[in-house]
C-alpha positions as CSV (number, residue, x, y, z in Angstrom):
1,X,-20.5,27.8,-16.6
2,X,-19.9,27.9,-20.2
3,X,-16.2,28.5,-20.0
4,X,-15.7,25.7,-17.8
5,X,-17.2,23.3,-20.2
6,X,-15.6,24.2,-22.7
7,X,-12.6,23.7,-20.7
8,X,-13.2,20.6,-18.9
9,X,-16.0,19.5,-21.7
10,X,-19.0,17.1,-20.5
11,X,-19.6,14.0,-20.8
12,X,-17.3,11.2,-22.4
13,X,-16.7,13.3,-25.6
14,X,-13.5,15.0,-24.4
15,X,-10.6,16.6,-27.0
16,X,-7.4,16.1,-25.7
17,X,-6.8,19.9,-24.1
18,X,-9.7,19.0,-21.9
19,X,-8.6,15.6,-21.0
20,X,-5.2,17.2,-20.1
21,X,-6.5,20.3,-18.3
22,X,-8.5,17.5,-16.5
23,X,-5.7,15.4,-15.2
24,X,-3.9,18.3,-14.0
25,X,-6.8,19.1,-11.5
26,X,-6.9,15.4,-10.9
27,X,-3.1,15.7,-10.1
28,X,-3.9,19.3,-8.1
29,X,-6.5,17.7,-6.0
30,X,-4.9,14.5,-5.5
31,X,-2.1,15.7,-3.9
32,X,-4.5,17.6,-1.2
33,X,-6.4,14.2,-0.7
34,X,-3.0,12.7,-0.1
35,X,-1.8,15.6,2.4
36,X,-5.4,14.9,4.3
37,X,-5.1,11.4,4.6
38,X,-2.0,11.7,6.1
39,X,2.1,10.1,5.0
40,X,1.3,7.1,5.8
41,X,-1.2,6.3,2.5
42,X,2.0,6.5,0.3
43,X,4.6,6.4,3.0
44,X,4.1,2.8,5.0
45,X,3.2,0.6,1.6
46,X,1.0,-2.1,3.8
47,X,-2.0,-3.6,2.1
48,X,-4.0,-1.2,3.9
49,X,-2.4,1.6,2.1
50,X,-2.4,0.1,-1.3
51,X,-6.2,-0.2,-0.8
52,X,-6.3,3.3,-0.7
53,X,-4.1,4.3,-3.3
54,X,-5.7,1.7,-5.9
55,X,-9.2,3.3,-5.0
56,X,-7.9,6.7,-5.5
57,X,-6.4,6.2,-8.4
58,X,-9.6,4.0,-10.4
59,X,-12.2,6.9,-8.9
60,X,-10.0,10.0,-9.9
61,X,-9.3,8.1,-13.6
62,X,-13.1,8.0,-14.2
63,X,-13.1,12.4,-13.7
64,X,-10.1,12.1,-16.3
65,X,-11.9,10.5,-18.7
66,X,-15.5,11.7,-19.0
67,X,-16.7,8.9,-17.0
68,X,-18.2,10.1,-14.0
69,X,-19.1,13.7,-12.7
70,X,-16.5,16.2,-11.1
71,X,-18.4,16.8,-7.9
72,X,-19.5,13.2,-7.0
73,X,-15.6,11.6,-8.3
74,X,-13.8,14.2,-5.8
75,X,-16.7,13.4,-3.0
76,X,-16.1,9.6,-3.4
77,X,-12.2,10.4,-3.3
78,X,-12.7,12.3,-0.3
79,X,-14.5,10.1,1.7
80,X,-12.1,7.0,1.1
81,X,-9.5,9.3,2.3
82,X,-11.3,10.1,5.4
83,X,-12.3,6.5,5.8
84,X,-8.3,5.3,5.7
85,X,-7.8,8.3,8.0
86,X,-10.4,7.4,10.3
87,X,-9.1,3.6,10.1
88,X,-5.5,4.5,10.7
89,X,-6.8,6.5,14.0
90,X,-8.5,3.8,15.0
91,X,-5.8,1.6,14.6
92,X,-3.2,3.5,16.6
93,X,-5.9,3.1,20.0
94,X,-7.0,-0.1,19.1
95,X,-3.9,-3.2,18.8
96,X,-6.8,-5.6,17.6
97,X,-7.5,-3.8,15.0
98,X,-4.4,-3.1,13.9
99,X,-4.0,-6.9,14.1
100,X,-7.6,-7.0,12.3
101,X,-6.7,-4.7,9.1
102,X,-2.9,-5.0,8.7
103,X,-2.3,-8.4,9.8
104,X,0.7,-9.7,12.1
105,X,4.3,-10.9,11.5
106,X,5.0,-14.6,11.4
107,X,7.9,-16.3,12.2
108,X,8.9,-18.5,9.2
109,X,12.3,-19.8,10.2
110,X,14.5,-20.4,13.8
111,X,17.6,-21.7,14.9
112,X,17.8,-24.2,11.9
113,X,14.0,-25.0,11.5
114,X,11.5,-23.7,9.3
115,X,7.5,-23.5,11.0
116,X,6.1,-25.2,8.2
117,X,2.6,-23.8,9.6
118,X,3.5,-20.2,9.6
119,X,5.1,-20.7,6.1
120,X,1.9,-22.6,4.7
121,X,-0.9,-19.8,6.6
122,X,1.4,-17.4,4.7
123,X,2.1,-19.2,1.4
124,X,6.0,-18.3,1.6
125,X,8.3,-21.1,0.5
126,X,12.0,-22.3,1.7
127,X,13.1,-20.2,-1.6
128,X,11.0,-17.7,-0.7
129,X,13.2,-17.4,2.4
130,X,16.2,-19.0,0.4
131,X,15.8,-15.6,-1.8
132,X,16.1,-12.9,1.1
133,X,19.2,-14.4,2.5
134,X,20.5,-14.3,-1.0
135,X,19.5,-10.5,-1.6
136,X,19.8,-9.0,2.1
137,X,22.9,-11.2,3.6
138,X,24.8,-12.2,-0.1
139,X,25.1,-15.4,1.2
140,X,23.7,-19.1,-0.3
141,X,23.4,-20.9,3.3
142,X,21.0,-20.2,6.2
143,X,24.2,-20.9,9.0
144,X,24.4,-16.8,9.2
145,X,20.6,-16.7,10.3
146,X,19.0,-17.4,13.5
147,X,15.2,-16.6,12.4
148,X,13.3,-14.7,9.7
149,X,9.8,-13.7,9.6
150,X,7.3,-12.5,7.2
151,X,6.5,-8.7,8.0
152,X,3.0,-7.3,8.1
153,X,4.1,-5.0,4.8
154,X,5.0,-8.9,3.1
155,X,8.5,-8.4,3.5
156,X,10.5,-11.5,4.7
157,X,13.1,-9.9,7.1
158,X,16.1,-12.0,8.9
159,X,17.8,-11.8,12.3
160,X,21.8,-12.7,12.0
161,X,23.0,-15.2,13.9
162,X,25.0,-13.2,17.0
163,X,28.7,-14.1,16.5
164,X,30.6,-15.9,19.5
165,X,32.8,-13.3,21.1
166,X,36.4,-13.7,20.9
């Protein structure tokens, strides 16, 4: 027990070998929490999944630094992983609540008219959508666009127009 506080120290009066031996079990068990809770924590980027990783990231920090104990910081990591887990699961069986904890797409613009409703219950703005068509189609104008909609990861995504056929 003595050679591991020496190591890892105890309490918030922590040398900087400690503090860095620390993060790298932080970074050692972090990457297991991540391979339990699954790819899609880092992999899908919805709100749900920044949740996590936010979480995660202000629990472990307080092992880091002296903060809080080893034990209790990795069980408090563990179970938000199993939570997001769990929630994920659930959300797969369950559409409402996947509707409930990610959210649904809106349709923010079609055919030449933007749903003012969708775009207020979603506070995106004409640039807003103005900025997409810029970035994704290189283009100034909506004429190449027959609808966009504001993704569940808070992406605003567009549908081209379909050409006429020649």
């Amino acid at each position: 027990m003595d050679v591991l506080v020496a190591l890892f120290g105890a309490g918030k009066e922590l040398d900087s070998l400690q503090m860095a031996l620390r993060a790298r079990l932080t970074f050692v068990c972090t990457l297991a929490l991540i391979r339990i809770s699954g790819r899609r924590s880092f992999g899908q980027r919805s709100p749900f999944d920044y949740v996590v990783a936010i979480l995660l990231g202000a629990t472990l920090s307080r092992f880091i630094v002296g903060a809080s104990p080893a034990v209790a910081t990795f069980a408090a990591s563990l179970v938000l992983v199993l939570m997001h887990r769990a929630l994920g699961w659930l959300c797969v069986r369950y559409r409402w609540l996947e509707t409930l904890v990610v959210g649904v797409e809106r349709e923010l613009y079609r055919d030449g008219t933007f749903n003012r409703a969708q775009m207020s219950a979603a506070l995106i703005t004409r640039a807003d959508v103005l900025e997409t068509v810029r970035k994704e189609l290189h283009a100034t104008q909506l004429e190449d666009v027959e609808a966009a909609f504001l993704e569940r990861k808070g992406e605003v995504s567009l549908i081209r127009r379909q050409s006429a056929s020649p």
